[in-house]
C-alpha positions in Angstrom: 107.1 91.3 121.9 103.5 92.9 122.1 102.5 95.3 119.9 99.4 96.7 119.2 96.6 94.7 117.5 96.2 97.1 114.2 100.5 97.8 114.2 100.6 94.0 113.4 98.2 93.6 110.8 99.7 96.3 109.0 103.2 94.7 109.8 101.6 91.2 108.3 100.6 93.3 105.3 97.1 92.2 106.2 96.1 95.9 105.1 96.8 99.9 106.3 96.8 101.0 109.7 94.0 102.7 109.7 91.7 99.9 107.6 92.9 97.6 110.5 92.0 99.6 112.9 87.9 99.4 111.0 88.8 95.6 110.8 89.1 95.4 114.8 86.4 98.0 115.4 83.8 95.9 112.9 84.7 92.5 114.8 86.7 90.6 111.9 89.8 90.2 114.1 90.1 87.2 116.6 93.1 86.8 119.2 93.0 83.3 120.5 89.7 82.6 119.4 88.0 85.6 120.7 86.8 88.6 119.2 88.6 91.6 120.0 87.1 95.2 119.1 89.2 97.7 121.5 91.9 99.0 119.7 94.4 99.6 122.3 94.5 95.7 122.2 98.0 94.4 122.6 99.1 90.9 121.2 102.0 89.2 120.4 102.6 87.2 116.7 105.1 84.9 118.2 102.9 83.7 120.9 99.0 84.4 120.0 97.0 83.0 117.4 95.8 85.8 115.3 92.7 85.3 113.1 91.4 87.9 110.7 87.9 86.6 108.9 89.0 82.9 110.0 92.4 83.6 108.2 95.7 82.8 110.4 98.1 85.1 110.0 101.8 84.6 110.0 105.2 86.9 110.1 105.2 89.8 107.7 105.5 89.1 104.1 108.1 90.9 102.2 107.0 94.2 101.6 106.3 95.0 98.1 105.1 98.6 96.4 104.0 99.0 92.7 102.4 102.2 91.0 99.2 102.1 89.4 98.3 104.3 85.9 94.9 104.0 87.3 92.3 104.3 84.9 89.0 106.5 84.8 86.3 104.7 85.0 87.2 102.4 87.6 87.0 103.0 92.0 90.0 102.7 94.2 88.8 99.4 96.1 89.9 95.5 95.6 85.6 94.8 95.4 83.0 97.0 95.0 79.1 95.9 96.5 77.7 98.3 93.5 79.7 96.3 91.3 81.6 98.8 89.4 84.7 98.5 87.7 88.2 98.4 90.1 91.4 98.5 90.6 91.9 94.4 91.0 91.5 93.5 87.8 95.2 95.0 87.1 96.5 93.8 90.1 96.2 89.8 89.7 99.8 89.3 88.4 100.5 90.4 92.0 100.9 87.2 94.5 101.0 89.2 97.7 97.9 90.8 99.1 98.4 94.2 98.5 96.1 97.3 98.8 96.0 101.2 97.3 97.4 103.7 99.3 95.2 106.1 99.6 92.0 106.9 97.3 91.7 108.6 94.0 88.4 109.5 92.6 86.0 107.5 90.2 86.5 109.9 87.3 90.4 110.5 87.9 93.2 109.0 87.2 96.8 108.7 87.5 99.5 107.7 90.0 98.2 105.4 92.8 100.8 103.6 95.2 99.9 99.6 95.6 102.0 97.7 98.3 101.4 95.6 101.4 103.8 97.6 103.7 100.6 98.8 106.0 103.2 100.9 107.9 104.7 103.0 105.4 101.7 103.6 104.0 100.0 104.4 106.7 102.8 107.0 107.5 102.7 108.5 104.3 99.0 109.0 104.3 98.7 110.8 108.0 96.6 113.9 107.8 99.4 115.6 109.8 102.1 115.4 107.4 101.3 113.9 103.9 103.4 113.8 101.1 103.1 116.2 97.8 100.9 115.1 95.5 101.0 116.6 91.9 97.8 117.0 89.6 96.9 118.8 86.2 93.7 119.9 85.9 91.8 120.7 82.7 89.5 124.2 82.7 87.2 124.9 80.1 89.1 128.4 77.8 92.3 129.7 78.0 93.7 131.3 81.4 95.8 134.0 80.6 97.6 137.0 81.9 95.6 139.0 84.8 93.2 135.8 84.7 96.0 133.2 85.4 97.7 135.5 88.0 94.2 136.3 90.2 93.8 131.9 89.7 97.0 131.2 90.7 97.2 133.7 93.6 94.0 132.3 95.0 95.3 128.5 95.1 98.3 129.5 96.6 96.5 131.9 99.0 93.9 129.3 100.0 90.2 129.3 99.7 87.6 128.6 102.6 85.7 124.7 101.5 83.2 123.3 103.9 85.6 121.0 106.0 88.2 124.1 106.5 90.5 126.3 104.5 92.9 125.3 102.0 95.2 125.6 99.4 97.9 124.8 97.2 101.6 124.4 98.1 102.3 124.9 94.6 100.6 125.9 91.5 101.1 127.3 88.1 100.2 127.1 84.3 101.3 123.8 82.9 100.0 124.3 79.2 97.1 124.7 76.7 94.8 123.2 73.8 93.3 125.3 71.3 89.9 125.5 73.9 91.4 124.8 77.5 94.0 125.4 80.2 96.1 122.8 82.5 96.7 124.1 85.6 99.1 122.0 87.4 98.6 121.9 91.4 100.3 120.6 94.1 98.7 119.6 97.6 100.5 118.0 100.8 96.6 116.7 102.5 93.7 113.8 101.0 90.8 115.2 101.7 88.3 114.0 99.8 87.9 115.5 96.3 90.3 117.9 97.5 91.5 119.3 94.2 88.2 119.4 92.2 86.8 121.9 95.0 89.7 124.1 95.8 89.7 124.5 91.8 85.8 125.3 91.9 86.4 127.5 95.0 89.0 129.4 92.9 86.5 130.2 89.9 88.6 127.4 87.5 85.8 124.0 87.7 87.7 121.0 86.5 87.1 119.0 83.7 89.5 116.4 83.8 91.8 115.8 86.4 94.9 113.7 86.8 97.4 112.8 89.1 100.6 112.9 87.9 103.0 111.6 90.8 102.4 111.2 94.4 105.6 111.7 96.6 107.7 112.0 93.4 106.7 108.6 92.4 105.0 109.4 88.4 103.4 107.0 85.6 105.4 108.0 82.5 105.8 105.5 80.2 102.7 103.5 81.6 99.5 103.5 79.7 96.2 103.6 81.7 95.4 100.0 83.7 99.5 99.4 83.5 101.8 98.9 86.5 105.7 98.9 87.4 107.6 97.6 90.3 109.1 100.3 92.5 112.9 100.6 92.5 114.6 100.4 96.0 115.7 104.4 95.4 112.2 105.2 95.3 110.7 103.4 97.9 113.8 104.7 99.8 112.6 108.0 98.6 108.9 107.5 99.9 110.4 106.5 103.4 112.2 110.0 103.6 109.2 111.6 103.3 107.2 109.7 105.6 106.8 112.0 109.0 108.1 115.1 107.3 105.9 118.1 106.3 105.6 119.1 102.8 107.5 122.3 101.2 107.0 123.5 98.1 109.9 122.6 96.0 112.0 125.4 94.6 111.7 124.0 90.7 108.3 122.5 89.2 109.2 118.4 87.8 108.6 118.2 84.0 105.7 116.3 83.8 103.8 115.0 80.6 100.1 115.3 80.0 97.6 112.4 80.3 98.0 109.6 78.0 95.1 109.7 75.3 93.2 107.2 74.7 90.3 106.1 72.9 87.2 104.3 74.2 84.8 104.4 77.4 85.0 103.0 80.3 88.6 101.4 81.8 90.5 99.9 79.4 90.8 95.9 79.8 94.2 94.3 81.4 96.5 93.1 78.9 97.1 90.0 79.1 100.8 88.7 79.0 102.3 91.9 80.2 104.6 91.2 83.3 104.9 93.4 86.1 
């Protein structure tokens, strides 16, 4: 059956929809031994040879999805041509070729979704619908009373950014240190640094930031640079969100702060720890 080009990379778990779609656009995808850039390029797997970089590919893997305690210190990529720190070097217990979905900043970390099921992920990562995605942010003092209600109103109201307004689904105090507040937010969209300058916007700069759960799926009991295999129930759970709008859920999850740790930089893979 043809389907289109970028539909079966992602089937193949070659990567997401939308990074095969740059794949074909960039010229790395061959369909009998030709180039093919359009994107409304139809093939079929059973009949067509279908190179990507030289690479044959076959019927879809089995789809697998992990979650990431991804580190500070580290960028959301497989390589990096500034040669920073990433995310592979946690993932190389994993044999299939799997890829983040989504993107979480340099200096934040937290819950990040691994798995080769291009489809789902692509589904859960459209702009139109998104799935929640929970944060606590760290801001310098101690928001209290008139303070954390004119905060909280404006997150939930929205604030005007640069690329259009927005706001919070949900947001409310989560707890404090003896000098500083975490606000915990929750946002149904991944535009880029998202969270960081809706907090600015709202007169409450973050200092740390970290994701707690994306679409319910959470790191407790992981350290930073650890990962866990998803149970069917959740990744059941991720594909009744997919193509569903976001509501604000009637009673905030108990979620922990960040694990501490001491150190710079991302903390090394341990070795012997299985996955």
């Amino acid at each position: 059956m043809q389907e289109r080009l970028q539909k079966i990379l992602a089937h193949a778990g070659i990567a997401s929809r939308r990074k095969a779609e740059t794949l074909i656009t960039e010229g790395h995808v061959e369909v009998n031994g030709k180039v093919v850039r359009e994107l409304g390029t139809k093939a079929d797997l059973a009949e067509d040879v279908i190179r990507v970089d030289g690479r044959q590919i076959a019927e879809e893997e089995e789809k697998v999805w992990y979650v990431l305690y991804k580190p500070a210190g580290c960028v959301t990529t497989m390589s990096d041509p500034q040669e920073r720190p990433t995310i592979a070097q946690y993932l190389k217990r994993i044999t299939e070729r799997v890829y983040p979905v989504g993107r979480l900043d340099y200096d934040v970390e937290g819950a990040l979704l691994i798995t080769n099921d291009g489809e789902l992920a692509h589904e859960l990562m459209h702009p139109k619908f998104g799935v929640k995605r929970t944060y606590l942010a760290k801001v310098g003092g101690h928001v209290l009373g008139p303070a954390a209600d004119k905060l909280i109103g404006r997150l939930l109201e929205g604030v005007r950014l640069e690329d259009g307004r927005a706001k919070a689904l949900e947001a409310s105090l989560h707890s404090k240190t003896p000098k500083n507040t975490w606000i915990r937010v929750v946002v149904a969209e991944g535009r880029q640094h998202l969270v960081k300058r809706l907090m600015e916007a709202a007169g409450a700069p973050v200092i740390k930031l970290f994701r707690a759960d994306y679409g319910g799926i959470d790191v407790q009991g992981l350290l930073p640079g650890e990962l866990r295999e998803l149970t069917r129930g959740e990744v059941d759970m991720l594909r009744a969100q997919a193509g569903k709008k976001a509501e604000a859920g009637e009673k905030p999850r108990n979620i922990s702060l960040p694990a501490r740790r001491h150190g710079h930089g991302p903390p090394k893979p341990k070795r012997g720890r299985k996955v």
